[in-house]
PDB file of N, CA, C and O in Angstrom:
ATOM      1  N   UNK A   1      27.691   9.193 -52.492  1.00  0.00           N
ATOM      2  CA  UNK A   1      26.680   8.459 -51.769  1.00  0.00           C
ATOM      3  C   UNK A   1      25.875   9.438 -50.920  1.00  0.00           C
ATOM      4  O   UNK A   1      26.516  10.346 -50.392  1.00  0.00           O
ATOM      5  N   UNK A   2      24.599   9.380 -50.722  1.00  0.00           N
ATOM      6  CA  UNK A   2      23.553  10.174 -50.225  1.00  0.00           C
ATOM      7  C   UNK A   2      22.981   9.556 -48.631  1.00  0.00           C
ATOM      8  O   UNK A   2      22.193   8.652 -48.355  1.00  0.00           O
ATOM      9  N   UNK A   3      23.667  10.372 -47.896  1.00  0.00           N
ATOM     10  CA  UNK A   3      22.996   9.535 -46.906  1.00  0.00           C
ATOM     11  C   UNK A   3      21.455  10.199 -46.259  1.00  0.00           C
ATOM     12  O   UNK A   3      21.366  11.385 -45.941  1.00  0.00           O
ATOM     13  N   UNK A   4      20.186   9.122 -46.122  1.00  0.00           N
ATOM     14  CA  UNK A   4      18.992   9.874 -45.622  1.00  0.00           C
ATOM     15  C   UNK A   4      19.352  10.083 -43.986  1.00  0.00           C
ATOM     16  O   UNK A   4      20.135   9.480 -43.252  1.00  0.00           O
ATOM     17  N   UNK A   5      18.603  10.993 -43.790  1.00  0.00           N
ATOM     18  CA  UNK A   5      17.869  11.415 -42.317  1.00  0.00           C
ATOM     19  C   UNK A   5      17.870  10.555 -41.629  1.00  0.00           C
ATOM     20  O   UNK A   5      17.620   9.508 -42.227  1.00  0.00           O
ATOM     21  N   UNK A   6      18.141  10.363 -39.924  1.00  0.00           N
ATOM     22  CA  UNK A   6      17.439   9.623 -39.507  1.00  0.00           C
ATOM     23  C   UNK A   6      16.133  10.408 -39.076  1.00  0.00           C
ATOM     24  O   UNK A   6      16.113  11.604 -38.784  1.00  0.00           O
ATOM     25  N   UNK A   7      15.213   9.683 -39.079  1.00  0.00           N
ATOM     26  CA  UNK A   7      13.693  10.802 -38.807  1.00  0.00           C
ATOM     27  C   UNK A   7      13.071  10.230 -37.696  1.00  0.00           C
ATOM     28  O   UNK A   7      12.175  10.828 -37.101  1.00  0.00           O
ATOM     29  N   UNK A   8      13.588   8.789 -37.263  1.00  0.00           N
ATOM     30  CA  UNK A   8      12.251   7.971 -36.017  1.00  0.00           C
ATOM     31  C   UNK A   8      13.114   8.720 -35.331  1.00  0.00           C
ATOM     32  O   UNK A   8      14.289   9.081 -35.396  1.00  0.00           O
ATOM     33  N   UNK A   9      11.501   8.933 -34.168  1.00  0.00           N
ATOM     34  CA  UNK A   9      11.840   9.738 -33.065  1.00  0.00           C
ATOM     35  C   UNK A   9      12.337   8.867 -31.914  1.00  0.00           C
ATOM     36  O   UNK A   9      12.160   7.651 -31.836  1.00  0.00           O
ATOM     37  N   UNK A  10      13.077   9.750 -30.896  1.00  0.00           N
ATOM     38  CA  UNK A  10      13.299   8.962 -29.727  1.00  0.00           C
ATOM     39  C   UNK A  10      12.470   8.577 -28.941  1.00  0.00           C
ATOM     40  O   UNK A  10      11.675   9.491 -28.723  1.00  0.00           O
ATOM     41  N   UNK A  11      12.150   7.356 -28.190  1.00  0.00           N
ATOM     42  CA  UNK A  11      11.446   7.663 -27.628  1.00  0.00           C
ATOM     43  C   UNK A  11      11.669   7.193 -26.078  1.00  0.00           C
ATOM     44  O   UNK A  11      12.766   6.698 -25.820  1.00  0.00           O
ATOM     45  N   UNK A  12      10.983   7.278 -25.331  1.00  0.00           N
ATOM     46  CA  UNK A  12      11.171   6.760 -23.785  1.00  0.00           C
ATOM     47  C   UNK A  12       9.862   6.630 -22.222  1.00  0.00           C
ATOM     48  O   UNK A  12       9.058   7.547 -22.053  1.00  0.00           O
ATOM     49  N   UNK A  13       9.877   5.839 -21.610  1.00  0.00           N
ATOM     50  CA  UNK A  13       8.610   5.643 -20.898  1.00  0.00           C
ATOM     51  C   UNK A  13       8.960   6.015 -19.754  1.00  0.00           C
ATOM     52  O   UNK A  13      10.092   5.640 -19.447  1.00  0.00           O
ATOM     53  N   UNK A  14       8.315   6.728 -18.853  1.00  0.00           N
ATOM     54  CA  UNK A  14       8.328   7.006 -17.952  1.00  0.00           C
ATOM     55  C   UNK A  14       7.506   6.905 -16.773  1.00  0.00           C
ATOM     56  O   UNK A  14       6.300   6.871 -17.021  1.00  0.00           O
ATOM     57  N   UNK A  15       7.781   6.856 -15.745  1.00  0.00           N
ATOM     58  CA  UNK A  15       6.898   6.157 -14.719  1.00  0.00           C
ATOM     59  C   UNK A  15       6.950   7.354 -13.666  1.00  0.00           C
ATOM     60  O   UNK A  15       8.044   7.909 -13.555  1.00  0.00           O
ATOM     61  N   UNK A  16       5.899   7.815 -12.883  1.00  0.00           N
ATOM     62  CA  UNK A  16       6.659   9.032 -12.247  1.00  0.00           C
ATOM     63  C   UNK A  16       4.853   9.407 -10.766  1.00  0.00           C
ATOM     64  O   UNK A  16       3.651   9.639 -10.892  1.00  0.00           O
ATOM     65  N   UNK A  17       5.675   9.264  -9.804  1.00  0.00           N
ATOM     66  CA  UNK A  17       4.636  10.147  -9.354  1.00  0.00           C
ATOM     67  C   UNK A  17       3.755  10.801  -8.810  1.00  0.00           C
ATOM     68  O   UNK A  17       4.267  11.468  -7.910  1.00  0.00           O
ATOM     69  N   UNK A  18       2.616  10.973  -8.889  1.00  0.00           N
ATOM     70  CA  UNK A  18       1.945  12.009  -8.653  1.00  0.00           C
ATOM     71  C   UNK A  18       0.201  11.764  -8.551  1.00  0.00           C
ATOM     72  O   UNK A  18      -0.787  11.432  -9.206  1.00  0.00           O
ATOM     73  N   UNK A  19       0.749  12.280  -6.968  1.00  0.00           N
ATOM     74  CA  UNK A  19      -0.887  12.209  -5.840  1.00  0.00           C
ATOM     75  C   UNK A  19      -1.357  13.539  -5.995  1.00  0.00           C
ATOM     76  O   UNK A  19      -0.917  14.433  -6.718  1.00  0.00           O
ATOM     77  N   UNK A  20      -2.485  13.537  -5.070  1.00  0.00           N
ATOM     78  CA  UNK A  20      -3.388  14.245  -4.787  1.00  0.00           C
ATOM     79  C   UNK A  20      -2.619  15.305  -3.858  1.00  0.00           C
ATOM     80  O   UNK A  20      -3.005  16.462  -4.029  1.00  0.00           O
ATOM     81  N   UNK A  21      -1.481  15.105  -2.793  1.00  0.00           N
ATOM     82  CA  UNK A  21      -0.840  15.719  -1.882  1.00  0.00           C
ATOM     83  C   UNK A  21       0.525  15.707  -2.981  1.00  0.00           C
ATOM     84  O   UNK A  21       0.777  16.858  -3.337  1.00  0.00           O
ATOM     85  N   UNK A  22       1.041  15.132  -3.322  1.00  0.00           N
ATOM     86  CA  UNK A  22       2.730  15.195  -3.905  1.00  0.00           C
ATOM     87  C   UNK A  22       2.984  14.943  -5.103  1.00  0.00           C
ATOM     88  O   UNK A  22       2.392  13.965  -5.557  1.00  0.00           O
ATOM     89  N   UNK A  23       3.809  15.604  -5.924  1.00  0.00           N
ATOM     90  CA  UNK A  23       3.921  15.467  -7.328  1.00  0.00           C
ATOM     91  C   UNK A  23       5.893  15.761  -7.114  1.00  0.00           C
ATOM     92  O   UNK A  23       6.543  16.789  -6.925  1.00  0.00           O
ATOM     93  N   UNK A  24       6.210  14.599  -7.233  1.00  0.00           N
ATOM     94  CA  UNK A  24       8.310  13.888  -7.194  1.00  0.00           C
ATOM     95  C   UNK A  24       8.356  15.507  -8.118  1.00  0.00           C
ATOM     96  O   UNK A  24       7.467  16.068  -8.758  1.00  0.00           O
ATOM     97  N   UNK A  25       9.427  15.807  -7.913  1.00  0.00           N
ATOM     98  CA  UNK A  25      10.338  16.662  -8.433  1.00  0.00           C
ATOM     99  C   UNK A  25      10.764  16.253  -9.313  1.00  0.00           C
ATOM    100  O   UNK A  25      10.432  16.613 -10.443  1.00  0.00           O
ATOM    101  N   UNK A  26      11.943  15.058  -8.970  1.00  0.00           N
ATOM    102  CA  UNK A  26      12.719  14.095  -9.936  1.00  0.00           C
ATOM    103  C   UNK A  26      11.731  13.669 -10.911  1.00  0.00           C
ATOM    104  O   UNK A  26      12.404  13.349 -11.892  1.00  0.00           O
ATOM    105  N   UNK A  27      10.458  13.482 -11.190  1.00  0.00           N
ATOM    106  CA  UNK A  27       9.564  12.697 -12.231  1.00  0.00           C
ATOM    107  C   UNK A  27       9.444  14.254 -12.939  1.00  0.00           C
ATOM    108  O   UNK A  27       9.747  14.374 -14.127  1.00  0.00           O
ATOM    109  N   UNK A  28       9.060  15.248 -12.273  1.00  0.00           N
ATOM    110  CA  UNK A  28       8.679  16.418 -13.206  1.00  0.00           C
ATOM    111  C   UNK A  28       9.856  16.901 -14.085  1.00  0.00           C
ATOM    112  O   UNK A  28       9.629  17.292 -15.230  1.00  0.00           O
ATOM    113  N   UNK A  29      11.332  16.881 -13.486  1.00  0.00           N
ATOM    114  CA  UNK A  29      12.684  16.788 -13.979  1.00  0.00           C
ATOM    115  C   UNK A  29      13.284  16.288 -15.228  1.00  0.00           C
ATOM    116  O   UNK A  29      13.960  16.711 -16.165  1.00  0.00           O
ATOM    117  N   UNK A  30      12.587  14.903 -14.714  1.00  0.00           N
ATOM    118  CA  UNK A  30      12.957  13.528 -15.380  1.00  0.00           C
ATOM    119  C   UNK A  30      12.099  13.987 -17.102  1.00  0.00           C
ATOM    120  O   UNK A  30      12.515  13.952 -18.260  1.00  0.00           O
ATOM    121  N   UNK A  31      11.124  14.282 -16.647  1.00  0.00           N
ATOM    122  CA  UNK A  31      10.120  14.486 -18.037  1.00  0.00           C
ATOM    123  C   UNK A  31      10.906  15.668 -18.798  1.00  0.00           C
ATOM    124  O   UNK A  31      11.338  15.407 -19.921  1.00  0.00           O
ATOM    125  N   UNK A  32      11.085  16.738 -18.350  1.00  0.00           N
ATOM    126  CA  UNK A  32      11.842  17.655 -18.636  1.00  0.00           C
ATOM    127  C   UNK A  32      12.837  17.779 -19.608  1.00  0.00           C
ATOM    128  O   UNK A  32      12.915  18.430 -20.650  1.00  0.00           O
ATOM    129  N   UNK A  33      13.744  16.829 -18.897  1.00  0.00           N
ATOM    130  CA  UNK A  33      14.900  16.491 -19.582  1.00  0.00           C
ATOM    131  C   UNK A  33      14.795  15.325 -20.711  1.00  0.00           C
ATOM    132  O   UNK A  33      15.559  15.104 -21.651  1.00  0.00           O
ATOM    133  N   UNK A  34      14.245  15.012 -20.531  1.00  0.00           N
ATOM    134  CA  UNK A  34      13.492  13.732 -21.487  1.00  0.00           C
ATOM    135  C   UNK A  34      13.223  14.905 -23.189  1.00  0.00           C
ATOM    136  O   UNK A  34      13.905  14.986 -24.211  1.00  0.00           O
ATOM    137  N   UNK A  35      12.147  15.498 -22.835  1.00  0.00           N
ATOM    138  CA  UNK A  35      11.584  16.397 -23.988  1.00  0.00           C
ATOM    139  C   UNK A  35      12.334  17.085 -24.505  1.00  0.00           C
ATOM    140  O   UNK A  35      12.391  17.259 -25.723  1.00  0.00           O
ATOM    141  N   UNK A  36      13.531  17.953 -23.105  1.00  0.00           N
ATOM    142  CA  UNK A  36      14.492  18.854 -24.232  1.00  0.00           C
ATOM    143  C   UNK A  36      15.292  18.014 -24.777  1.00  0.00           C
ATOM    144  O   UNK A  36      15.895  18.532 -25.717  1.00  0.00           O
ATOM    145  N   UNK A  37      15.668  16.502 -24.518  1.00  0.00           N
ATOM    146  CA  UNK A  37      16.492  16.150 -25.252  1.00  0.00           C
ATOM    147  C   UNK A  37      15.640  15.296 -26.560  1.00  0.00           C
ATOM    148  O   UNK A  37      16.059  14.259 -27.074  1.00  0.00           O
ATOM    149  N   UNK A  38      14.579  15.884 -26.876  1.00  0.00           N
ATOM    150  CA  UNK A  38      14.500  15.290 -27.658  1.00  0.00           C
ATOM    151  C   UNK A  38      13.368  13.533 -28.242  1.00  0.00           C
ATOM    152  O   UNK A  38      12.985  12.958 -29.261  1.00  0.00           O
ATOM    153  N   UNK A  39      13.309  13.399 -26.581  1.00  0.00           N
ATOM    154  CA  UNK A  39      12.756  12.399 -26.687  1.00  0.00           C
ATOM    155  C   UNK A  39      10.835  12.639 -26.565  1.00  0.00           C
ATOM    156  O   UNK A  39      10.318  13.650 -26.090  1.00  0.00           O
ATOM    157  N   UNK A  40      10.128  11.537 -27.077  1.00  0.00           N
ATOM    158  CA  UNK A  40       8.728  11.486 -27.128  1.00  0.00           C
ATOM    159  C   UNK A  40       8.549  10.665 -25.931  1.00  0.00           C
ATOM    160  O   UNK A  40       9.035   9.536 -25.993  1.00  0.00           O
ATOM    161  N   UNK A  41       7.836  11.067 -24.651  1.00  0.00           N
ATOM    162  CA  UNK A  41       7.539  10.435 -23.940  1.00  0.00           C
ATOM    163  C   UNK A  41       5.978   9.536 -23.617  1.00  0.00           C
ATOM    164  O   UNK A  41       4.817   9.850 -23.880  1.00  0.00           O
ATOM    165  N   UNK A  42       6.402   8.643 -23.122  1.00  0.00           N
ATOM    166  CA  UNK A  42       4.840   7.675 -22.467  1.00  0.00           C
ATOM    167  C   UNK A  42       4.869   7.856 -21.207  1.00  0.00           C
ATOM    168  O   UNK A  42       5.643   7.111 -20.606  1.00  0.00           O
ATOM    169  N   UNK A  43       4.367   8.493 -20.678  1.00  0.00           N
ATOM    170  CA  UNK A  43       4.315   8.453 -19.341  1.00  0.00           C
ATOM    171  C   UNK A  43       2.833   8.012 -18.700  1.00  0.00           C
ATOM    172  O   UNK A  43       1.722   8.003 -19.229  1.00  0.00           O
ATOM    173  N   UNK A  44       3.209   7.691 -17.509  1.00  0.00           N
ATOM    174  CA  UNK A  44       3.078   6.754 -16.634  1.00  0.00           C
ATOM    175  C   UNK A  44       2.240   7.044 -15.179  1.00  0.00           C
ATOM    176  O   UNK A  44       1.923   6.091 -14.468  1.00  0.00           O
ATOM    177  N   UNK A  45       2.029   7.940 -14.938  1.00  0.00           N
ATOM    178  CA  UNK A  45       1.203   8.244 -13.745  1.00  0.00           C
ATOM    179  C   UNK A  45       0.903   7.204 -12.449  1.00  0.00           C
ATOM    180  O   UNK A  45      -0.021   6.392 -12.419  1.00  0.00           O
ATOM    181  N   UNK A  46       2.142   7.472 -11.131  1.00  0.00           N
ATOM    182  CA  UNK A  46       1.568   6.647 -10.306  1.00  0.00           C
ATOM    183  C   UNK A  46       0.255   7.579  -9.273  1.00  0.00           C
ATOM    184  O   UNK A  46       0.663   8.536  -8.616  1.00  0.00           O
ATOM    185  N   UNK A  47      -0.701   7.349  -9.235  1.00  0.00           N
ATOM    186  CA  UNK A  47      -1.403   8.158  -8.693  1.00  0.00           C
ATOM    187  C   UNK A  47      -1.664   7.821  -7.454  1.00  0.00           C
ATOM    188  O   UNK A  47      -2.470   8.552  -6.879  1.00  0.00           O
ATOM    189  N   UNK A  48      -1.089   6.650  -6.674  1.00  0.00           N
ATOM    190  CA  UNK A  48      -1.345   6.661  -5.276  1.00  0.00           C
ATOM    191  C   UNK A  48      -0.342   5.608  -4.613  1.00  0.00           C
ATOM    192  O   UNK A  48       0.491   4.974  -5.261  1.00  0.00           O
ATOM    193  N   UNK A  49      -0.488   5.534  -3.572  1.00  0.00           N
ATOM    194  CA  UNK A  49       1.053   5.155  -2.398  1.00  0.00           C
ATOM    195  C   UNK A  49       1.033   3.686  -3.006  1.00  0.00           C
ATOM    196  O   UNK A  49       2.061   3.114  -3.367  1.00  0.00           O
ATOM    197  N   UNK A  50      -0.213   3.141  -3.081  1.00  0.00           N
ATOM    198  CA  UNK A  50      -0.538   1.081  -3.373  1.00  0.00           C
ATOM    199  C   UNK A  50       0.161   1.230  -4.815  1.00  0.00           C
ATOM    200  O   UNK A  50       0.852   0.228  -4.999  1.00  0.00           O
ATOM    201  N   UNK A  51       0.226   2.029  -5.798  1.00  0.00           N
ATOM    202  CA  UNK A  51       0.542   1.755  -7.482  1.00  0.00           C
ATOM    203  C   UNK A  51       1.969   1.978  -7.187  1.00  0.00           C
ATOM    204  O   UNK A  51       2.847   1.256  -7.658  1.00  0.00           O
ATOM    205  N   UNK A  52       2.217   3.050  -6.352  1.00  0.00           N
ATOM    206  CA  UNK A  52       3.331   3.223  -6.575  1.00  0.00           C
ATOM    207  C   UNK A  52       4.710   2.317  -5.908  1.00  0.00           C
ATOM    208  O   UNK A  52       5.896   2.340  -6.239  1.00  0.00           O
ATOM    209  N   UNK A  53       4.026   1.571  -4.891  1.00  0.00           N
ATOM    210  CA  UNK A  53       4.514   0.474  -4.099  1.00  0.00           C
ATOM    211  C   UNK A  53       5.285  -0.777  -5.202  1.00  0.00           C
ATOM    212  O   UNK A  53       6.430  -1.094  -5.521  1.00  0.00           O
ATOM    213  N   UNK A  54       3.430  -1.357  -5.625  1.00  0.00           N
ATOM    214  CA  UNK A  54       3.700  -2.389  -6.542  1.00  0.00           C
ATOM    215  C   UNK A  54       4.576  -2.148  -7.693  1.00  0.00           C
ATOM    216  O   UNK A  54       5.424  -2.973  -8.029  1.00  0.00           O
ATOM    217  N   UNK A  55       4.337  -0.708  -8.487  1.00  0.00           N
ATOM    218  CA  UNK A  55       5.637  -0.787  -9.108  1.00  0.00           C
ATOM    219  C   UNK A  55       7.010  -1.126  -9.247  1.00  0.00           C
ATOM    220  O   UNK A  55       7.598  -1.796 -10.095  1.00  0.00           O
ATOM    221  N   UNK A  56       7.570  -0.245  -7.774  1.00  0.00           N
ATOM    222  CA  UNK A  56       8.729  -0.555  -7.006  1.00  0.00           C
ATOM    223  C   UNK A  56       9.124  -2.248  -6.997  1.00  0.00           C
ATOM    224  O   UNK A  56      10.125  -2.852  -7.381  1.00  0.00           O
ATOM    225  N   UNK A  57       8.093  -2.608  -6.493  1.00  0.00           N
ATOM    226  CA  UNK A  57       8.154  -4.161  -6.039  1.00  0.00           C
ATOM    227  C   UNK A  57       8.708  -4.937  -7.479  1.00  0.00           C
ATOM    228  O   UNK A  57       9.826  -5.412  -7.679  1.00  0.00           O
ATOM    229  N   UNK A  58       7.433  -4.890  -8.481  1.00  0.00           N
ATOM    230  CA  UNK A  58       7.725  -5.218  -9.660  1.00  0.00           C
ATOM    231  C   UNK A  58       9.017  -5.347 -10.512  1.00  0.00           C
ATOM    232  O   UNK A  58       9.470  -6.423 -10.903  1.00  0.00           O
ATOM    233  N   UNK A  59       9.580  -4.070 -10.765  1.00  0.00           N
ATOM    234  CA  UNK A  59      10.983  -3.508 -10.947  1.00  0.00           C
ATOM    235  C   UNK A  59      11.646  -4.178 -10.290  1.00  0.00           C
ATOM    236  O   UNK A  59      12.364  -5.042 -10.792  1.00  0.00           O
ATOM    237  N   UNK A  60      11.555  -3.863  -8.441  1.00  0.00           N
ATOM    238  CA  UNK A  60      13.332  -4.286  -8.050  1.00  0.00           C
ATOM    239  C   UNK A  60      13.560  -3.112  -8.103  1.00  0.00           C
ATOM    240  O   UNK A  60      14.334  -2.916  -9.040  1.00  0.00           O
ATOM    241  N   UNK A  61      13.248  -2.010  -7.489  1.00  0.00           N
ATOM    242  CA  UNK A  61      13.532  -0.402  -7.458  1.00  0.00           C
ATOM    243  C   UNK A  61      13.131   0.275  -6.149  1.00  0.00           C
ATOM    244  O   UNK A  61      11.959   0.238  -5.773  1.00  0.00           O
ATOM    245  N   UNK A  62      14.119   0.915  -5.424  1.00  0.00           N
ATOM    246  CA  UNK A  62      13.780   1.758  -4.580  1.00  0.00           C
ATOM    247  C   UNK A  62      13.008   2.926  -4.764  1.00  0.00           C
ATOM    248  O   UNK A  62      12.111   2.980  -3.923  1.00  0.00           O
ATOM    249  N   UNK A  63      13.017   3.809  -5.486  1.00  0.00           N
ATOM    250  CA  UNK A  63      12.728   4.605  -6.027  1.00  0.00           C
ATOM    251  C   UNK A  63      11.487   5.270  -7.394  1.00  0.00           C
ATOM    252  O   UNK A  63      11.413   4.481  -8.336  1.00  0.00           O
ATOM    253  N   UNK A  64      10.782   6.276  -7.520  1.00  0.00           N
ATOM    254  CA  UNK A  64      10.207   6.846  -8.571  1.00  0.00           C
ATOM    255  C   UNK A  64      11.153   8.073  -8.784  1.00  0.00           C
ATOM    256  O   UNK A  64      11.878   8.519  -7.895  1.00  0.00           O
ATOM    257  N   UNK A  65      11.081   8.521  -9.922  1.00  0.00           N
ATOM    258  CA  UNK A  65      10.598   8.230 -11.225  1.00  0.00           C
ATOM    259  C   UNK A  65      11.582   6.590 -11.566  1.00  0.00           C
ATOM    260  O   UNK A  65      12.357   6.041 -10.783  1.00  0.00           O
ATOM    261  N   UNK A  66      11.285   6.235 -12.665  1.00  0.00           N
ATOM    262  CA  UNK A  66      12.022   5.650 -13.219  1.00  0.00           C
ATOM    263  C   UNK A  66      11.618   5.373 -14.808  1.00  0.00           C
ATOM    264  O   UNK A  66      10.498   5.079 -15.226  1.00  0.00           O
ATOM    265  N   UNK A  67      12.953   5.564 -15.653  1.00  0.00           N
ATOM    266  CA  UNK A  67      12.690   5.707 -17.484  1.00  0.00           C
ATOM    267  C   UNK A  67      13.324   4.731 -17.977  1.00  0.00           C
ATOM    268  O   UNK A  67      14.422   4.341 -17.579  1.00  0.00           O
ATOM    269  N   UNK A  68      12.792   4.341 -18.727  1.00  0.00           N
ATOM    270  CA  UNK A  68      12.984   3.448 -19.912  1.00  0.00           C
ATOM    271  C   UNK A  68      13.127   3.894 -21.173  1.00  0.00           C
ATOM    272  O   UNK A  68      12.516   4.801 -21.738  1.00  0.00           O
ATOM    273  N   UNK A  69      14.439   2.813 -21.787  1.00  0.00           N
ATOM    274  CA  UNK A  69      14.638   3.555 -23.542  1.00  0.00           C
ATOM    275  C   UNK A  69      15.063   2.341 -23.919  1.00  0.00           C
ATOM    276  O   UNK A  69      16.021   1.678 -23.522  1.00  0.00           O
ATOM    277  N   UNK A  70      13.640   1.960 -25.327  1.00  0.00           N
ATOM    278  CA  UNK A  70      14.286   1.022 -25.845  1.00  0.00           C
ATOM    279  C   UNK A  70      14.118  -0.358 -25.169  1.00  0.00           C
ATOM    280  O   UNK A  70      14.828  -1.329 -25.432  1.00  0.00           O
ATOM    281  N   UNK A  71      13.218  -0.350 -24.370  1.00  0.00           N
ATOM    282  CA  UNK A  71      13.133  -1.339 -23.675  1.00  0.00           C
ATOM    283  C   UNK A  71      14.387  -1.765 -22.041  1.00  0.00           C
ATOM    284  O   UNK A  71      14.322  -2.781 -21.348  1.00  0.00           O
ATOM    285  N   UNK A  72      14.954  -1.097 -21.947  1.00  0.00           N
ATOM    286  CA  UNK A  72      16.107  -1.421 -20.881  1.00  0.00           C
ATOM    287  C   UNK A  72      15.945   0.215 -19.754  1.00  0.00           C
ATOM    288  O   UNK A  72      15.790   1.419 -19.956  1.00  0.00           O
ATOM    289  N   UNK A  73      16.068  -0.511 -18.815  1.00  0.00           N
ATOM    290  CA  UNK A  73      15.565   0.516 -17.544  1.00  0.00           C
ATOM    291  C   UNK A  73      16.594   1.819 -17.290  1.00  0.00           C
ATOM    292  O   UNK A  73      17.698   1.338 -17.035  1.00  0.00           O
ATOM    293  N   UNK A  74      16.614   2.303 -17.280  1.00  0.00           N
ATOM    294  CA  UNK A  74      17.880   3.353 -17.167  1.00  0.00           C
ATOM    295  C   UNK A  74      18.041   3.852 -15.558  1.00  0.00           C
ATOM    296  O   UNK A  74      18.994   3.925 -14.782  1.00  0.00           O
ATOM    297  N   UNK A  75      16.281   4.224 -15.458  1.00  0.00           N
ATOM    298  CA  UNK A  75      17.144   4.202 -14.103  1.00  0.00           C
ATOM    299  C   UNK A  75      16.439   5.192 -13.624  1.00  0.00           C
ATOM    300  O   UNK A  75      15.455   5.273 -14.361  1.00  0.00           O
ATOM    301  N   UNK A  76      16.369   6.135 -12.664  1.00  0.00           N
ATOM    302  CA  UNK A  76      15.683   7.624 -11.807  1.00  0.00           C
ATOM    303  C   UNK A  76      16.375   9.102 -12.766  1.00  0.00           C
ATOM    304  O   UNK A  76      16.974   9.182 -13.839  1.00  0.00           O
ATOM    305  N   UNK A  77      15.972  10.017 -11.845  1.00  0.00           N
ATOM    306  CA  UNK A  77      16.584  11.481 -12.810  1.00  0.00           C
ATOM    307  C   UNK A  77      18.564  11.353 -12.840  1.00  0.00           C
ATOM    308  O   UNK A  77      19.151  11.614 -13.890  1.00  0.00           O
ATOM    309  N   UNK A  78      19.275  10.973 -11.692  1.00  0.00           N
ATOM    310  CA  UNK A  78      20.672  11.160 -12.025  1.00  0.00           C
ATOM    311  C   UNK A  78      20.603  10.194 -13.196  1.00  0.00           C
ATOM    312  O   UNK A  78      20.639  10.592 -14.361  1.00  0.00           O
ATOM    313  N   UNK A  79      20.509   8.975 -12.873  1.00  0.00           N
ATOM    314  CA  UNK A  79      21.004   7.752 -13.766  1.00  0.00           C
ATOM    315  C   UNK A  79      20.409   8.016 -15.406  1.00  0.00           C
ATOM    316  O   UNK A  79      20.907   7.425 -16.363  1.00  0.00           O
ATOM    317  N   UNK A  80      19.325   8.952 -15.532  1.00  0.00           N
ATOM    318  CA  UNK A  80      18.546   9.407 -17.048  1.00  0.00           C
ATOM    319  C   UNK A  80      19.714  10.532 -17.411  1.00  0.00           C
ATOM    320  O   UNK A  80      19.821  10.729 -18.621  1.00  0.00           O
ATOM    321  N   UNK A  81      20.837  11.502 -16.344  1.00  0.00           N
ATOM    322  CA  UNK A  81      21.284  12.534 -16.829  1.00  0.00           C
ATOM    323  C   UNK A  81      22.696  11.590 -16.913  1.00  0.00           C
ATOM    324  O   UNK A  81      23.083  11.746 -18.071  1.00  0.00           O
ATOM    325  N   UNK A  82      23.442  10.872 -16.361  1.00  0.00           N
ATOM    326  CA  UNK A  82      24.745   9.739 -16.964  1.00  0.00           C
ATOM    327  C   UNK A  82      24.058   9.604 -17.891  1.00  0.00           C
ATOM    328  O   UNK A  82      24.173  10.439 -18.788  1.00  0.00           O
ATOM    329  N   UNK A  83      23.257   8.709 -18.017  1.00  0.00           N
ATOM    330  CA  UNK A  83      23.016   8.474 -19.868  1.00  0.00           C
ATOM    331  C   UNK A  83      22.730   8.841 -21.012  1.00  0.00           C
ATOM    332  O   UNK A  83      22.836   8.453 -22.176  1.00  0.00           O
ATOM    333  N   UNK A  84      22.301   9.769 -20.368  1.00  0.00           N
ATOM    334  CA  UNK A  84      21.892  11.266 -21.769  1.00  0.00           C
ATOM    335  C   UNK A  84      23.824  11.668 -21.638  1.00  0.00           C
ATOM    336  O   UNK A  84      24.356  11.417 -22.720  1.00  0.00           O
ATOM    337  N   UNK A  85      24.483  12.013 -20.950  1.00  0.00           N
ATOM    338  CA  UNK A  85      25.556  12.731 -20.799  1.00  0.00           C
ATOM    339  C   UNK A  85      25.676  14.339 -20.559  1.00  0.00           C
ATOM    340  O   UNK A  85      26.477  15.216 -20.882  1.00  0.00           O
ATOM    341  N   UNK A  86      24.315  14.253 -19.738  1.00  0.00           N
ATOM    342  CA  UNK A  86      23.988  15.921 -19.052  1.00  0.00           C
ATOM    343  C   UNK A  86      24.526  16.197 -17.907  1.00  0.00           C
ATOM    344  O   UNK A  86      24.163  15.481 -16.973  1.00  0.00           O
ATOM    345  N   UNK A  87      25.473  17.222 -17.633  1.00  0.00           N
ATOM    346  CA  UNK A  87      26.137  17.419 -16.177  1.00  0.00           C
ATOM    347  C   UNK A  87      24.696  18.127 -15.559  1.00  0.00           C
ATOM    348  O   UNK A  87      23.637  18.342 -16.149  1.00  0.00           O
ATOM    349  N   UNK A  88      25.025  18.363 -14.343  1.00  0.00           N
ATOM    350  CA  UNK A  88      24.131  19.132 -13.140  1.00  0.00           C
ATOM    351  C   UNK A  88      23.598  20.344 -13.859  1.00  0.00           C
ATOM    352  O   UNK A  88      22.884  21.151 -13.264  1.00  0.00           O
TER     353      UNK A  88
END
């Protein structure tokens, strides 16, 4: 029996971000680790304090960055490296 490839790529959305004064660490991280592992990202650009508020609000999230895979929230940069299974 021949088994094919899997070939679809991974993929994952990301929300992350980045003003005119501040660009998150954790979102630049988050992307990072995203790509070396493999994944195709959508990202997300919050570009100011009001987008990045309502996001939060929206979600139910303290926090930016935050990624998605697959439709289900994963979570900021630690909670993206538990689920990948990347130590520090």
């Amino acid at each position: 029996m021949t088994t094919t490839p899997d070939t679809s790529a991974k993929s994952a959305v990301l929300y992350r971000m980045v003003t005119e004064t501040h660009v998150c660490p954790y979102g630049v991280a988050a992307l990072d680790l995203l790509k070396r592992t493999g994944f195709e990202v959508e990202e997300h650009l919050l570009t100011t304090r009001q987008q990045t508020d309502a996001f939060k609000a929206e979600h139910q999230v303290e926090t930016t960055p935050q990624v998605f895979i697959d439709g289900n929230r994963i979570g900021g940069f630690d909670e993206l490296r538990r689920h990948l299974g990347v130590r520090k």
